[in-house]
N, CA, C and O atoms as a GROMACS GRO file, in nm:
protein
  448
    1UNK      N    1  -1.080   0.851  -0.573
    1UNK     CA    2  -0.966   0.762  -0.564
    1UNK      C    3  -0.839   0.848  -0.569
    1UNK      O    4  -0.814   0.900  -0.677
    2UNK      N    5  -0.761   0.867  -0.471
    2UNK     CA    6  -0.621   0.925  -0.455
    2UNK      C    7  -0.513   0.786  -0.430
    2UNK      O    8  -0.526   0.686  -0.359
    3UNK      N    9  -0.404   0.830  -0.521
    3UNK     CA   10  -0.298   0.780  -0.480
    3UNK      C   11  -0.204   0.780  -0.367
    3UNK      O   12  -0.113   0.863  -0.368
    4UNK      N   13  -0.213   0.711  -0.286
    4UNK     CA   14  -0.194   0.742  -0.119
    4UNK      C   15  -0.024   0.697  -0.101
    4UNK      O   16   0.055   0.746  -0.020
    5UNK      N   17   0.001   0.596  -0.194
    5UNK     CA   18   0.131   0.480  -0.129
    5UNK      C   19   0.151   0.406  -0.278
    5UNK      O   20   0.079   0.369  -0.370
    6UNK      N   21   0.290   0.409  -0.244
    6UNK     CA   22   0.344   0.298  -0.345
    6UNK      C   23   0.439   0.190  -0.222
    6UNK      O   24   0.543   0.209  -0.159
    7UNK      N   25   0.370   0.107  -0.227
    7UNK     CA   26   0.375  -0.054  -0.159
    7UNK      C   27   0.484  -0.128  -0.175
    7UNK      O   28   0.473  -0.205  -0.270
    8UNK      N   29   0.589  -0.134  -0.116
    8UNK     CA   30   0.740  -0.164  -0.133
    8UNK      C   31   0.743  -0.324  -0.032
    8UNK      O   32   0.812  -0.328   0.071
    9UNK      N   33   0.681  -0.415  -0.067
    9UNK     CA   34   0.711  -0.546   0.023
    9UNK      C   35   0.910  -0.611   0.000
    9UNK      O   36   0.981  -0.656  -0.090
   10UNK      N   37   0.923  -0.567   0.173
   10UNK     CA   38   1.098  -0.658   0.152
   10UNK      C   39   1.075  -0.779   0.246
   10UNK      O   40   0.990  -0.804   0.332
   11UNK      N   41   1.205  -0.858   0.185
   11UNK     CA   42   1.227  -0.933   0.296
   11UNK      C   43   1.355  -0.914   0.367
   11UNK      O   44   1.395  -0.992   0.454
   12UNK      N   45   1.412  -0.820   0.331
   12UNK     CA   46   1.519  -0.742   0.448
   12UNK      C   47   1.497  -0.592   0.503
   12UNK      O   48   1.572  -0.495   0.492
   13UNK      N   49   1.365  -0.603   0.570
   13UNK     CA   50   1.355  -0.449   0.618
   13UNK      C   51   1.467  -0.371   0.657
   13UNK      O   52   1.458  -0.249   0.641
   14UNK      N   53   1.578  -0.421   0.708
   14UNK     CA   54   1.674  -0.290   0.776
   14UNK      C   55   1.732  -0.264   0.681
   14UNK      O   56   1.748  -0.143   0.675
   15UNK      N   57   1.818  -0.366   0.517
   15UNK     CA   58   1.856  -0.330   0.404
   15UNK      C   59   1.809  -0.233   0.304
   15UNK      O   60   1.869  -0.152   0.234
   16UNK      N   61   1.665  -0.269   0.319
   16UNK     CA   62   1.559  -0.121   0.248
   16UNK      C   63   1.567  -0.038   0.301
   16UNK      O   64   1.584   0.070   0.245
   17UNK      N   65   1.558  -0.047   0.408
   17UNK     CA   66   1.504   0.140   0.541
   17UNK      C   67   1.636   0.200   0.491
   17UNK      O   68   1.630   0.317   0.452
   18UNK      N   69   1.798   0.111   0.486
   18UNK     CA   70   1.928   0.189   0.485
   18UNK      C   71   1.878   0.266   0.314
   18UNK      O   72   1.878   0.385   0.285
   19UNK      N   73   1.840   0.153   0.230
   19UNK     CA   74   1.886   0.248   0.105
   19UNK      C   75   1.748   0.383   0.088
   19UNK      O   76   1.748   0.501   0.051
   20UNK      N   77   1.672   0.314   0.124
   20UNK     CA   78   1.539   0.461   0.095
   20UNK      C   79   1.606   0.579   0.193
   20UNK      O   80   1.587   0.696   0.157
   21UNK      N   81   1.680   0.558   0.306
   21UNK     CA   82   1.713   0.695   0.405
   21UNK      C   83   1.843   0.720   0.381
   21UNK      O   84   1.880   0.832   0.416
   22UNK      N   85   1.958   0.619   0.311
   22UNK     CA   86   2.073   0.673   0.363
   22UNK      C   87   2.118   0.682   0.202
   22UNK      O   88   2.205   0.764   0.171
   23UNK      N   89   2.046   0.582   0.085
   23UNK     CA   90   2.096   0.575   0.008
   23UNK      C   91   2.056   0.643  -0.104
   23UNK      O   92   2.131   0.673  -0.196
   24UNK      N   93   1.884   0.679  -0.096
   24UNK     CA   94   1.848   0.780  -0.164
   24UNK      C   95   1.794   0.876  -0.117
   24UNK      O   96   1.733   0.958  -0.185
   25UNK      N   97   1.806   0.881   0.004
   25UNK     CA   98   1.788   1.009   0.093
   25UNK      C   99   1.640   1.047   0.126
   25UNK      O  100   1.613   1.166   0.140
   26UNK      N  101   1.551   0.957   0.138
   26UNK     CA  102   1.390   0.970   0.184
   26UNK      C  103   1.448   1.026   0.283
   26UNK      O  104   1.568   1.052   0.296
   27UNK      N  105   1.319   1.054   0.391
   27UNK     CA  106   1.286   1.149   0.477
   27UNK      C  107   1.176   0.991   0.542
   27UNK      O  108   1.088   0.927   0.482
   28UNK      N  109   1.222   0.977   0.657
   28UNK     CA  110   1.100   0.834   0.736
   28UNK      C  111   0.965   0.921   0.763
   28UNK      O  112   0.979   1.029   0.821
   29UNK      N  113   0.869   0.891   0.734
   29UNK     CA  114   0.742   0.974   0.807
   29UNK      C  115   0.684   0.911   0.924
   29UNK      O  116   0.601   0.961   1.000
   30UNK      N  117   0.748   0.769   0.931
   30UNK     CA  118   0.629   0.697   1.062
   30UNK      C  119   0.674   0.529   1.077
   30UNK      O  120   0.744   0.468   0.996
   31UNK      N  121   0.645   0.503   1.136
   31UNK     CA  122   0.674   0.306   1.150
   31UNK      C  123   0.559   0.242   1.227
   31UNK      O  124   0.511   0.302   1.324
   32UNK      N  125   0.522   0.148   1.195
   32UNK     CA  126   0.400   0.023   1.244
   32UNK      C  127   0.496  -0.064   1.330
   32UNK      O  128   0.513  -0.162   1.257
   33UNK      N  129   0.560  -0.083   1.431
   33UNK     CA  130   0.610  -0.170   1.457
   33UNK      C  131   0.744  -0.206   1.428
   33UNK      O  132   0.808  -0.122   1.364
   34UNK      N  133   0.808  -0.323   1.463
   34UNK     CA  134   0.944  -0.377   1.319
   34UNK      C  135   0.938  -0.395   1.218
   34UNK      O  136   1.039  -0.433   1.157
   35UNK      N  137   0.766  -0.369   1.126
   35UNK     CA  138   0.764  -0.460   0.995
   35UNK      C  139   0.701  -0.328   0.882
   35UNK      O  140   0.643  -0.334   0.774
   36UNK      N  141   0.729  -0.256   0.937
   36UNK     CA  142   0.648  -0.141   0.839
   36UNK      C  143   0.714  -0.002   0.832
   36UNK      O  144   0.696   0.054   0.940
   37UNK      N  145   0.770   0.060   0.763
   37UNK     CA  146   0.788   0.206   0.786
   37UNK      C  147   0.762   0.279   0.682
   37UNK      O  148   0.778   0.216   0.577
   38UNK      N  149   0.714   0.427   0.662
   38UNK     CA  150   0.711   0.499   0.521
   38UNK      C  151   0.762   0.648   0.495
   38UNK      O  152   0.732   0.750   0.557
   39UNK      N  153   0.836   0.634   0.399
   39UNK     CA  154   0.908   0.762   0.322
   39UNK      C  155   0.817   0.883   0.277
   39UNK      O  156   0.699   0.879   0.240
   40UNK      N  157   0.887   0.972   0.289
   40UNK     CA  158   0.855   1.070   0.169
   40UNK      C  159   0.877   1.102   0.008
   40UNK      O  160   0.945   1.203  -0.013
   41UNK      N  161   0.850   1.060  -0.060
   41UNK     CA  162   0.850   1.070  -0.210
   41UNK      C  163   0.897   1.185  -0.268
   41UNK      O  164   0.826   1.243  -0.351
   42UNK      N  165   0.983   1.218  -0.244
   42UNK     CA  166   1.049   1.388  -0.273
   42UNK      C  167   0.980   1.470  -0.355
   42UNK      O  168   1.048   1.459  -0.457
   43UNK      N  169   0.873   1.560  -0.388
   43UNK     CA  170   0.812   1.628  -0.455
   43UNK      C  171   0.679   1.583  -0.527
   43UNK      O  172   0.624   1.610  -0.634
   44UNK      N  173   0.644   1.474  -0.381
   44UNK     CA  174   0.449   1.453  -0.369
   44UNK      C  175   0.411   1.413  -0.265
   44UNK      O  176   0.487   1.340  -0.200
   45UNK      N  177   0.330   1.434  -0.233
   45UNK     CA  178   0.226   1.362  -0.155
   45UNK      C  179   0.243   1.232  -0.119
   45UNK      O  180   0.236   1.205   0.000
   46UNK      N  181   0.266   1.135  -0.211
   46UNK     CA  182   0.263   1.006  -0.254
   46UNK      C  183   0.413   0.932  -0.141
   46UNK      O  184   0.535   0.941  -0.159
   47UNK      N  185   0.352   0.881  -0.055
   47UNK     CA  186   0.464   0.809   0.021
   47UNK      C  187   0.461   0.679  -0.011
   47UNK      O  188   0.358   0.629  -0.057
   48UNK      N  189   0.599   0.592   0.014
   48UNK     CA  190   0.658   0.484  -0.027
   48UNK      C  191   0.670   0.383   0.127
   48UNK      O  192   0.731   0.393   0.233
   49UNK      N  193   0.582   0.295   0.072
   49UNK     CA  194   0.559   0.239   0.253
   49UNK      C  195   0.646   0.058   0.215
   49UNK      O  196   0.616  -0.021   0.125
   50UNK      N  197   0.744   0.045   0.313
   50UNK     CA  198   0.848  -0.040   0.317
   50UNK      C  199   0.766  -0.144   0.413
   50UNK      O  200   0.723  -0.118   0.526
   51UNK      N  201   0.753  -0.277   0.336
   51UNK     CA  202   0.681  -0.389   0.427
   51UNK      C  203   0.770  -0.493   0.474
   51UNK      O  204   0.873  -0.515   0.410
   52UNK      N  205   0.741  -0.567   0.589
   52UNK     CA  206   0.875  -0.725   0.554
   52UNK      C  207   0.747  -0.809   0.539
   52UNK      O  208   0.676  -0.864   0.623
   53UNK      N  209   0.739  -0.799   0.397
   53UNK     CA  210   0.640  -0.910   0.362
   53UNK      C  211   0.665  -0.994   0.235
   53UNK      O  212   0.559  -1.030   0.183
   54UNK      N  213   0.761  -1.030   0.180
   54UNK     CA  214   0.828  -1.092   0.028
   54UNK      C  215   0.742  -1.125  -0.009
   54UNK      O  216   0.751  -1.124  -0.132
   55UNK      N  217   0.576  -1.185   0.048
   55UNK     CA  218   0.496  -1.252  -0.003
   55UNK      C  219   0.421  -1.178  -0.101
   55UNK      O  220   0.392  -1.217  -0.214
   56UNK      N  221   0.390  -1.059  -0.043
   56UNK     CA  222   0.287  -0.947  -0.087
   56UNK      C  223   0.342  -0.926  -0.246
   56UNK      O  224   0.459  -0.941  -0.283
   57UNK      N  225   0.221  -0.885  -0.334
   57UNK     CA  226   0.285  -0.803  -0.443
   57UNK      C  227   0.313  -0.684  -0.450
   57UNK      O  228   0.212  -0.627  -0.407
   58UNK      N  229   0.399  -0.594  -0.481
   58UNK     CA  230   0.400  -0.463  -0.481
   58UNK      C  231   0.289  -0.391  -0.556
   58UNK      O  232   0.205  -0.455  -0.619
   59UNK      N  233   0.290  -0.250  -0.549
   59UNK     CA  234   0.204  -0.223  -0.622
   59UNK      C  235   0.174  -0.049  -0.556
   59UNK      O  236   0.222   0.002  -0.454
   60UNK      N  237   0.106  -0.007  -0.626
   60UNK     CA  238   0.026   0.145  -0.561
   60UNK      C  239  -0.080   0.122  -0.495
   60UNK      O  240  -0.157   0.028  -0.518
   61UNK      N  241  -0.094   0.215  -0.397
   61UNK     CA  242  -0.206   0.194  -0.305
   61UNK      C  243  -0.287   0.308  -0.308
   61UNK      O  244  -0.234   0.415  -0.278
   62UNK      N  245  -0.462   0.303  -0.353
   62UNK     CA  246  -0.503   0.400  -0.363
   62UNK      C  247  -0.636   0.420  -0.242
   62UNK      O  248  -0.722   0.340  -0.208
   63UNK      N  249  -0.610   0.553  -0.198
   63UNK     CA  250  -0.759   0.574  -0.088
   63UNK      C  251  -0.848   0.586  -0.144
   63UNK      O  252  -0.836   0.654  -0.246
   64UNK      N  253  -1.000   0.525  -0.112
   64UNK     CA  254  -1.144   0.601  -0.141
   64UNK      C  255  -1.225   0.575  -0.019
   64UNK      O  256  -1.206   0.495   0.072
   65UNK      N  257  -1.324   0.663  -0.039
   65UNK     CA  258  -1.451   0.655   0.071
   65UNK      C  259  -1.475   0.535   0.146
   65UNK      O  260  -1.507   0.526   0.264
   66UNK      N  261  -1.449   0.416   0.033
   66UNK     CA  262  -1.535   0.295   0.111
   66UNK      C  263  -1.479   0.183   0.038
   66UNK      O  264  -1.546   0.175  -0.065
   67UNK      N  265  -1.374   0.077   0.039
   67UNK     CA  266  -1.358  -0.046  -0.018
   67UNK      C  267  -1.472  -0.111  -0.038
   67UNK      O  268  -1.505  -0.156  -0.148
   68UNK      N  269  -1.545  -0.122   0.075
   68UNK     CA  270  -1.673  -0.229   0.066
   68UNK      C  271  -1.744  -0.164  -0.072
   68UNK      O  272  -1.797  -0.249  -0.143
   69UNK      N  273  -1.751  -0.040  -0.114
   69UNK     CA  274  -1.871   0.011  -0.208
   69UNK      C  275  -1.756  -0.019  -0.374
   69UNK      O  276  -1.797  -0.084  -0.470
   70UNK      N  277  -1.643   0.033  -0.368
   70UNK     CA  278  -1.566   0.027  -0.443
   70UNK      C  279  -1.571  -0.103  -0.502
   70UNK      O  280  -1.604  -0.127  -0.618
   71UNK      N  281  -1.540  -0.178  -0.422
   71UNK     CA  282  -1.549  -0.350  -0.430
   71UNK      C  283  -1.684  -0.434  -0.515
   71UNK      O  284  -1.689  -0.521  -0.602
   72UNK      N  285  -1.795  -0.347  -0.429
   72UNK     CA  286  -1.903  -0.386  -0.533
   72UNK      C  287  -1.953  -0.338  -0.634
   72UNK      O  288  -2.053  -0.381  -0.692
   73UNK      N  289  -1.858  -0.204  -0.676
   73UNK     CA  290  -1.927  -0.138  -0.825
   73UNK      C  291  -1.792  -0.157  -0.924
   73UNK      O  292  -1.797  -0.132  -1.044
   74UNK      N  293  -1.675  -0.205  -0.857
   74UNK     CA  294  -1.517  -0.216  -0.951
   74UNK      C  295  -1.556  -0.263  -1.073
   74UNK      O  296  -1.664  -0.318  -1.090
   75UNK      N  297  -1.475  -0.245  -1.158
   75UNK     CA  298  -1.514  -0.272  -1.360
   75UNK      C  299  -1.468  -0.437  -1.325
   75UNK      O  300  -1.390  -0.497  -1.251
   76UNK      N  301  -1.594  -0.475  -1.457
   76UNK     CA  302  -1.546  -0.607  -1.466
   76UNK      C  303  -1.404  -0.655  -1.494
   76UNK      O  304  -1.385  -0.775  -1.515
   77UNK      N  305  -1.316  -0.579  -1.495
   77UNK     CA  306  -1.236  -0.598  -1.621
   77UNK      C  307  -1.092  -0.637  -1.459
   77UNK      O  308  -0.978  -0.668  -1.495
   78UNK      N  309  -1.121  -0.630  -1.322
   78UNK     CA  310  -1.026  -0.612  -1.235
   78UNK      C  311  -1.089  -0.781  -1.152
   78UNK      O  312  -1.198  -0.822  -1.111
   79UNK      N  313  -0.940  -0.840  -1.162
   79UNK     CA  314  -0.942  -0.954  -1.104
   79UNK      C  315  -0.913  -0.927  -0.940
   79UNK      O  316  -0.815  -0.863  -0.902
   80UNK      N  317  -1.028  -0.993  -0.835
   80UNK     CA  318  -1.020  -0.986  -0.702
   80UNK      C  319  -0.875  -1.056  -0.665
   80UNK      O  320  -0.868  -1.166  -0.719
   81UNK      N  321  -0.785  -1.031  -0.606
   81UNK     CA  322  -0.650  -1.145  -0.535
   81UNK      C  323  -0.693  -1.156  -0.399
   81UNK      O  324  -0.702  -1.264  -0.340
   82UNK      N  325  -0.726  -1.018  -0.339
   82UNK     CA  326  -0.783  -1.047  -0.221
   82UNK      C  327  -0.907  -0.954  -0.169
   82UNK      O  328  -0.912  -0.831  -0.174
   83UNK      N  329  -1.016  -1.053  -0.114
   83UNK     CA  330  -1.135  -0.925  -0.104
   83UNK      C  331  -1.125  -0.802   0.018
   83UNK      O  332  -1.022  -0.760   0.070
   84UNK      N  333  -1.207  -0.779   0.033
   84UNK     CA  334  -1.185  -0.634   0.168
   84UNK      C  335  -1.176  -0.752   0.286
   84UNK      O  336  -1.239  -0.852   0.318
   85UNK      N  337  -1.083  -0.694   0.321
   85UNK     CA  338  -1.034  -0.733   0.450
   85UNK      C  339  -0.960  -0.615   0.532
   85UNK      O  340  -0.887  -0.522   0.497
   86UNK      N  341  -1.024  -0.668   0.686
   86UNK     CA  342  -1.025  -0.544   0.772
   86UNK      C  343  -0.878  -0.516   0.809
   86UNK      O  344  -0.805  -0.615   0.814
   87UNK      N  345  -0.809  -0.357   0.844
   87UNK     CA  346  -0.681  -0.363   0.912
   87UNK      C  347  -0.714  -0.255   0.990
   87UNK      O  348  -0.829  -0.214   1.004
   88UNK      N  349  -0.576  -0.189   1.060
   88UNK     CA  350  -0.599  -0.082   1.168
   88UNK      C  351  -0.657   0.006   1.078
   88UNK      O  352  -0.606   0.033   0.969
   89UNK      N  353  -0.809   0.074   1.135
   89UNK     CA  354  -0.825   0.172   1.032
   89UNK      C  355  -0.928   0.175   1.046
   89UNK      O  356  -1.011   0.240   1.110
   90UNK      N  357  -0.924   0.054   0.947
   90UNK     CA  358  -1.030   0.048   0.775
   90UNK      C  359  -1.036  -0.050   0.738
   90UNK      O  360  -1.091  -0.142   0.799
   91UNK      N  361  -0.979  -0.062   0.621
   91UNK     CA  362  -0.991  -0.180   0.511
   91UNK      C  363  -0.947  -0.209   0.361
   91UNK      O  364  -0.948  -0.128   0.268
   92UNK      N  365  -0.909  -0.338   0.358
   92UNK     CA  366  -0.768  -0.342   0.225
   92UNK      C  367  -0.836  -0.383   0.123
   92UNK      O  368  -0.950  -0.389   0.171
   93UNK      N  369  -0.845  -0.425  -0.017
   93UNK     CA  370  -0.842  -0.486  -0.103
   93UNK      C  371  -0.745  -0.516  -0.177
   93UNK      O  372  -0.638  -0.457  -0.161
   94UNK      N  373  -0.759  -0.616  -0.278
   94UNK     CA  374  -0.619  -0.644  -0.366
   94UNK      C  375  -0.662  -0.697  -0.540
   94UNK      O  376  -0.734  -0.788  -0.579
   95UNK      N  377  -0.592  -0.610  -0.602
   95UNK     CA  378  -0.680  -0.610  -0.752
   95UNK      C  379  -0.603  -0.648  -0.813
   95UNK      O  380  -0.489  -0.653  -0.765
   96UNK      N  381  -0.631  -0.701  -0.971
   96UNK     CA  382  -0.466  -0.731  -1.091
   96UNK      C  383  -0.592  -0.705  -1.210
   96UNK      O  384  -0.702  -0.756  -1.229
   97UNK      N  385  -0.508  -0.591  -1.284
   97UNK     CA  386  -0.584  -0.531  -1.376
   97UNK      C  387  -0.543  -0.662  -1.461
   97UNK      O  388  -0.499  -0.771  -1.427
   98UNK      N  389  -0.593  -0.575  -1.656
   98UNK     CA  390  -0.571  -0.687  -1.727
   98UNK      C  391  -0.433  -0.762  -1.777
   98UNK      O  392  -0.404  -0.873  -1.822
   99UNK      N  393  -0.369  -0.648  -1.747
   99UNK     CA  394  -0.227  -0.694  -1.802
   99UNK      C  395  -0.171  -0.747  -1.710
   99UNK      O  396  -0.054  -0.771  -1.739
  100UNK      N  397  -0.218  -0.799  -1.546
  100UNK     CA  398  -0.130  -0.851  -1.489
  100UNK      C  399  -0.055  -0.751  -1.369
  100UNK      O  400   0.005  -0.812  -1.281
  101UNK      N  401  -0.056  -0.637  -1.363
  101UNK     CA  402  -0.020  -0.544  -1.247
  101UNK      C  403  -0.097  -0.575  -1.142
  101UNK      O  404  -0.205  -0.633  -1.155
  102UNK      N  405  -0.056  -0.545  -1.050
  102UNK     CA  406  -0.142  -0.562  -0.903
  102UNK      C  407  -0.152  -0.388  -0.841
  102UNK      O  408  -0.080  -0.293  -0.871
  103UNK      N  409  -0.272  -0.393  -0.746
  103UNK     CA  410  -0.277  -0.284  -0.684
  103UNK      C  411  -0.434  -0.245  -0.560
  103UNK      O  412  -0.554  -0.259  -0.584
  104UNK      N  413  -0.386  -0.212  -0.471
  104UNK     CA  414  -0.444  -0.207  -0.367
  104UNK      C  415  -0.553  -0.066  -0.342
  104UNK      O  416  -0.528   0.050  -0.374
  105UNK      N  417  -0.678  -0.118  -0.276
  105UNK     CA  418  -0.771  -0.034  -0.250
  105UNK      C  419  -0.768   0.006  -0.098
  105UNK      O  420  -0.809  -0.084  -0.024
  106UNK      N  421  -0.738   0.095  -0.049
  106UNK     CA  422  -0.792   0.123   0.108
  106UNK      C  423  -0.887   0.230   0.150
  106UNK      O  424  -0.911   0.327   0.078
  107UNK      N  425  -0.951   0.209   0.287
  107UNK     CA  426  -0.979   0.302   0.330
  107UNK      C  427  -0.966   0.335   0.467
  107UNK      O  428  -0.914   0.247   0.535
  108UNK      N  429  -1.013   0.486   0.554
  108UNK     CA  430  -0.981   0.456   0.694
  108UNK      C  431  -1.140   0.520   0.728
  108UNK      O  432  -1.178   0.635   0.753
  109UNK      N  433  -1.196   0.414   0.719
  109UNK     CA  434  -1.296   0.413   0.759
  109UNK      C  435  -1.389   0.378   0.918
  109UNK      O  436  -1.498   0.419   0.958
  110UNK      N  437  -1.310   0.307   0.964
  110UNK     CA  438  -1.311   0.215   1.129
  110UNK      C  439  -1.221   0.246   1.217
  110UNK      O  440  -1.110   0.193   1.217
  111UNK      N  441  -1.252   0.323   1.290
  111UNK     CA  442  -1.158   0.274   1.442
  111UNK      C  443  -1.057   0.207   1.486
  111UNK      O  444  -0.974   0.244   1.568
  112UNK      N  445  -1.068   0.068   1.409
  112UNK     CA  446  -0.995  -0.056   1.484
  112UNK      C  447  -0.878  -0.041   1.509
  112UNK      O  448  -0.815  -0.131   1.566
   0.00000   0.00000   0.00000
């Protein structure tokens, strides 16, 4: 399990993109379209991916081998929000530990 993304859902994408590039000076690494773009995290690995999704919860996004396997061995102790479901790639999950944080499983496992 690597920490891949910290999950930034807006509902004013061009207001976010200004302050992550102009206002705290990210670096853009890439864009999905109009609804997605992601930063560089100044001194990691760890990029900051800007959604227009208000709905979504924020949260960290971590890679492993396989959601589907992850999914069926995860500790009891992690509430499902949403199960594996497929995206370009791979595949998402969506967890809320005990205290109530949320946080996402992926992998790029598929083609699609």
């Amino acid at each position: 399990m690597k920490l891949e993304f910290l999950y930034v859902p807006t509902s004013d994408l061009g207001a976010t993109l200004a302050l992550y590039r102009d206002g705290l000076g990210f670096t853009e690494l890439w864009r999905e379209g109009d609804t997605t773009a992601a930063f560089t995290l100044p001194g990691s690995e760890v990029q900051v991916m800007l959604d227009q999704d208000a709905e979504a919860p924020g949260g960290p996004m971590f890679t492993v081998d396989s959601v589907a396997e992850f999914h069926a061995s995860r500790p009891v102790q992690l509430q499902v929000l949403s199960a594996p479901t497929a995206i370009p790639g791979g595949f998402l999950a969506l967890y809320a530990e005990p205290g109530g944080s949320s946080f996402y499983v992926i992998d790029q496992s598929s083609d699609q």
